[in-house]
N, C-alpha and C positions, 0 to 999 in steps of 0.2 A: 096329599101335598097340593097345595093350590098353585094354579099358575099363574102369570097376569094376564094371561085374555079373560075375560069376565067370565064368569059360569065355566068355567074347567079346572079340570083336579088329575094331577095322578096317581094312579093307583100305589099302593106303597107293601102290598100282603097280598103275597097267593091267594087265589082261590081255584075250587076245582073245576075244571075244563066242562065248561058252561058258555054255548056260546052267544049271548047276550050279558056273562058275567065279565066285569075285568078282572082281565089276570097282572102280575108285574110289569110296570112300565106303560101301561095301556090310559091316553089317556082320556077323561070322562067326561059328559056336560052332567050337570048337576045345578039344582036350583037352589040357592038358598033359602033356606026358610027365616033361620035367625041367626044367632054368633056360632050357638055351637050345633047346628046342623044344615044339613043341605040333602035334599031330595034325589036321589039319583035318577036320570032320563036315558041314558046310555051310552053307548062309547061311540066317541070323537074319529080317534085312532091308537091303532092295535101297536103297541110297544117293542121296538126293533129286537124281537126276540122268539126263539122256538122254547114250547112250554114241554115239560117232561113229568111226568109223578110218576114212582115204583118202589119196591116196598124191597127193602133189607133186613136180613136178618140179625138179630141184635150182634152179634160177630162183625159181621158186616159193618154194621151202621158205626160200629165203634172202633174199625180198623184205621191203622196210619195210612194205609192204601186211599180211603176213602177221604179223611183228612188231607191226602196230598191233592186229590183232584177235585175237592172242593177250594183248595185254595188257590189250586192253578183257573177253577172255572170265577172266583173274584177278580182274580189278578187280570181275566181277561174281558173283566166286566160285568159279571154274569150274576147269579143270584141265587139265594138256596137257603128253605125251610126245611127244618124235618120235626115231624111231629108226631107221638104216642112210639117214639123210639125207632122203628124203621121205615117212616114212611116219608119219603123226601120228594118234595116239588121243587125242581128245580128249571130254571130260566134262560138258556145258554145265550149271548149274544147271536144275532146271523151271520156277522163275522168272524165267530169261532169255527173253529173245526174239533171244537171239543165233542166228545159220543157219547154222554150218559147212558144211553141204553146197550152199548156195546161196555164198555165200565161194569154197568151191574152184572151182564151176560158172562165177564170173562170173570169177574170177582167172584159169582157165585158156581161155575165150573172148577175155578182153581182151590176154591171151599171142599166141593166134593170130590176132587181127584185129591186131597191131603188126607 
């Protein structure tokens, strides 16, 4: 997404926790080269967000459980990819007090104590 200060973009897709990579919300300088490209030089400022990736199992990844706390982590701003079935990057705001990794810990205990 471009901004209008010149040469800044933000990021709009995960990527994996790389720290010279932008992740969501992060945003970038970048050089234009022509209409439909721009060079990336690196990040500006880091995206008012804590990053999270962990891998579910297809039960999991396709539970309401999980559907409800994705939707509670949109509602609170927040962001989420999931890609080759259980493997979710997800973006909390730092004003959440939402846990993803306590979510997966207690989802995937209450899995195996059923």
């Amino acid at each position: 997404e471009r901004l209008p200060e010149a040469g800044r973009h933000r990021a709009v897709e995960a990527q994996d926790e790389v720290e010279y990579l932008p992740r969501y919300g992060d945003i970038v300088i970048a050089e234009r080269i022509d209409a439909e490209t721009a060079h990336y030089r690196g990040i500006f400022e880091r995206g008012p967000y804590r990053h999270v990736d962990f891998v579910l199992s297809r039960e999991l990844a396709e539970s309401s459980a999980l559907a409800d706390f994705l939707a509670r982590l949109v509602d609170e701003g927040g962001y989420w990819e999931q890609h080759m079935g259980g493997f979710f990057m997800i973006s909390v705001p730092l004003s959440s007090s939402l846990d993803p990794e306590a979510f997966a810990m207690a989802a995937q205990k209450t899995k195996r104590g059923s």
